[in-house]
N, C-alpha and C positions, 0 to 999 in steps of 0.2 A: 588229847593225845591218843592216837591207834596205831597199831602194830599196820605196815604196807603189805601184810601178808599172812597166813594162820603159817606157826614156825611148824617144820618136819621132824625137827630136833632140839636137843636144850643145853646148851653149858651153865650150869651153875657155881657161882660163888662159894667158899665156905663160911667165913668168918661174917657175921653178918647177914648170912642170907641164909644157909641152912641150918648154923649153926652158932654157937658165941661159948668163945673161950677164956679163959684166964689170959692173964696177962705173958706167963711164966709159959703158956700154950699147953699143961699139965694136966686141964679137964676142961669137960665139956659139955653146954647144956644145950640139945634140941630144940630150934624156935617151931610154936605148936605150926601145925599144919606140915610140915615138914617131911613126914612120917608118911602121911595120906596122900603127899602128890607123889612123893616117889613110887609107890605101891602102886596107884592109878596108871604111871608111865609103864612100871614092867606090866600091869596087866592088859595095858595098849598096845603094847611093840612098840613106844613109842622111844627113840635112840637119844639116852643125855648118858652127861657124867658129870665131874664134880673137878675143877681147876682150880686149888686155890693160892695163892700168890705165897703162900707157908712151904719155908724150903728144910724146916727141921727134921722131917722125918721123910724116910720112903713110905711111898704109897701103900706098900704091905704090912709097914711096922702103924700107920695112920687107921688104916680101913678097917682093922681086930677094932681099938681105941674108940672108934665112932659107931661101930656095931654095936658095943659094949653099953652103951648109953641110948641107945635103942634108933640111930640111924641105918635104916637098911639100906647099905650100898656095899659093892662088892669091890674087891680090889682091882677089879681091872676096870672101873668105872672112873677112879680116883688119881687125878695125877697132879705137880707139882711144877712150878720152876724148872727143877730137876728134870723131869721127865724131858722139856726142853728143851736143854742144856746142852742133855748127853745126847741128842742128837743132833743139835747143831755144831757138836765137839766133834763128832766122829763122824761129820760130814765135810767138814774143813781138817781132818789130820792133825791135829793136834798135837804133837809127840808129851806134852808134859803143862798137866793143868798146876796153879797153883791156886789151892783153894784154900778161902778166907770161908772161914763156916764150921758146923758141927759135925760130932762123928756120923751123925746121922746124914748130912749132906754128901759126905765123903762116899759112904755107904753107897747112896742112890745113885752117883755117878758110878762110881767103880764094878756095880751090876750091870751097867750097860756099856762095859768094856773098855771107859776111860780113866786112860792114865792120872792118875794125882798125885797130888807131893802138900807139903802144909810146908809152913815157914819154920826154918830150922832146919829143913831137910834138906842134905845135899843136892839133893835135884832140883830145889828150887832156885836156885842160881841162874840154871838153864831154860825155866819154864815158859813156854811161846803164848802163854795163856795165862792169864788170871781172874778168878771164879770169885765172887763175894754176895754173901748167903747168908744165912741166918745164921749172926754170929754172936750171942750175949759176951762172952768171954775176950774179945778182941781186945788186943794189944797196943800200943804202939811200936814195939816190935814187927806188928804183926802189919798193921798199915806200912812202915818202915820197905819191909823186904815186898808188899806187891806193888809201891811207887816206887820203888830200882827198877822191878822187870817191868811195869807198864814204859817207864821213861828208855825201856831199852829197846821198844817195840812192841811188847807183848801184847796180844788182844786184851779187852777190858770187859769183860762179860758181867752181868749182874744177875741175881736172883727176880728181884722187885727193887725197881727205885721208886716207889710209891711210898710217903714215907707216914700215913698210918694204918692202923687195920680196927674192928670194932672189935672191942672184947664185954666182957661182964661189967667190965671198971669204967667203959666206957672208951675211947678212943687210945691205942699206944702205938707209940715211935714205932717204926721198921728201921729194925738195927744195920741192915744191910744198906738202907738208905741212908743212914748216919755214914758209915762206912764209905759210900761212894762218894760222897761229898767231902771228906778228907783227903780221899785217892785224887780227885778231878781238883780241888784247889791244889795241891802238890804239882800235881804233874798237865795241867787243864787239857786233860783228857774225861770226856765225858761216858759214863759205861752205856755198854748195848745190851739193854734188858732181854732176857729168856722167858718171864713170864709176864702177864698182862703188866699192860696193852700189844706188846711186842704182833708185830705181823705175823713173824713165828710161831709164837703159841695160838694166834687164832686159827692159821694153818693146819698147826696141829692137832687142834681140837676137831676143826674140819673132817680131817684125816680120818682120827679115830672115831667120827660119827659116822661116815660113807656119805656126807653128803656136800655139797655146793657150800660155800659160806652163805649165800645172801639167805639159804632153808634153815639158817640155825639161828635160835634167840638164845641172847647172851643175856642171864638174871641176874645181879649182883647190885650190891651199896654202894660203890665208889664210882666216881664220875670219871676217875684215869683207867684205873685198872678195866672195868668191865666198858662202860659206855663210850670215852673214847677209842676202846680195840674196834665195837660193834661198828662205829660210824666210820672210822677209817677204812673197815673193810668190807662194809655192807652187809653184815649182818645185823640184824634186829635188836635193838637195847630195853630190856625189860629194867628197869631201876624198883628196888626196893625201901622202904625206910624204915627198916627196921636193924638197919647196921648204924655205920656213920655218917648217912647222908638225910637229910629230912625232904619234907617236900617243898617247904618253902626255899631251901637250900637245891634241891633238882630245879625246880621251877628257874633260878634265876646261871642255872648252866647258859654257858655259850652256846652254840649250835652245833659245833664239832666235839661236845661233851652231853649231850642233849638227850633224851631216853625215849625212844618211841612213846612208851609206857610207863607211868607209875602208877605200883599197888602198893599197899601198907605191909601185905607179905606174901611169901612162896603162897602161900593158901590161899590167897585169889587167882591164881591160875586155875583151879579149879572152877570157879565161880565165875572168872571169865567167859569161862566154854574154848579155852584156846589151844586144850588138849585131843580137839575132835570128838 
């Protein structure tokens, strides 16, 4: 496997690829090499950031957190589902999200000027939208009141419906996945994802690099989330295995899940030479 082109820019994974969390997402341990490629990028010019399919915190409340543990990336490097979200929310008008998620989801939308309501609140009655995110604490309640407003029309928005991630413990559920999958047998409305694989997000990542999609290499462990965005929209799929995916597990991908490239980790980009 070879990359069809040396990449101009980088989006990287978190869980899994720069990094591996608990389960509970409450700490963080650096996978080695990590450290060394980011520092190698700012001292190239060379344009990444960090996308990772985790909608529990803002980007700002995230990137202290990962600092803290000796990740150097900066907050404007770092973004989320969320990030998104709220612009594909406030690009369709939205009058009233109903978000299934944490305070910390609520948070990252309502910075970027979108309306929300949570279930309970009178406004959710009304809501032309509903948002399901990273949500440990869900209810039945809580699926209850956003399969009324989906079945009354409302948009179906998701965080991730990819339903695991790599942590320390090894492989766990995406509670947002669980979530959708309640919503869509209820009501069999399927959600339209805001973070990977979503067109959207690779769009946006696009965006925030200034560059073309087909100049940007997409890194990451998952064969939905990072590899199928990469091939559906022509940019370059670097695969990892040092999250949840192995190699003998890449190796037997479809083709529209497929990975340019597998390395064992971010620290053979390095050793590649595919930095310039």
């Amino acid at each position: 496997m070879t990359l069809p082109r040396r990449p101009k820019g980088f989006m990287f994974d978190l869980d899994g690829t720069l990094i591996l969390s608990n389960r509970k997402l409450g700490s963080y341990e650096v996978i080695p090499g990590a450290v060394e490629l980011l520092q190698a990028l700012e001292e190239r010019g060379i344009p990444y950031l960090a996308m990772t399919n985790g909608s529990a915190y803002p980007a700002r409340r995230q990137g202290p957190r990962l600092r803290e543990v000796g990740l150097p990336i900066r907050d404007e490097r770092l973004f989320t589902p969320n990030s998104v979200a709220a612009r594909v929310m406030n690009e369709r008008g939205y009058a009233q999200v109903l978000v299934l998620g944490t305070e910390g989801v609520v948070e990252a939308l309502a910075e970027q000027g979108v309306p929300c309501c949570l279930p309970g609140d009178d406004a959710a009655a009304e809501a032309d939208a509903v948002y399901v995110a990273w949500h440990p604490d869900c209810t039945m309640d809580h699926i209850h009141a956003a399969c009324g407003r989906v079945l009354e029309g409302a948009a179906f928005l998701t965080a991730s419906d990819v339903p695991y991630f790599a942590t320390r413990e090894g492989r766990s559920f995406g509670y947002s996945c669980a979530i959708n999958g309640a919503i869509a047998r209820v009501t069999g409305r399927e959600p339209e994802p805001t973070g990977k694989p979503s067109a959207d997000a690779m769009h946006f990542v696009a965006a925030e690099l200034g560059l073309p999609v087909e100049d940007v290499a997409v890194v990451g462990d998952d064969a939905v989330a990072e590899m199928q965005m990469a091939r559906a929209s022509g940019a370059m799929g670097i695969a990892v295995t040092s999250g949840s995916t192995s190699r003998e597990e890449w190796d037997a991908q479809p083709a529209e899940r497929r990975p340019h490239l597998v390395i064992d980790s971010v620290s053979e980009l390095l050793r590649e030479g595919l930095l310039g």
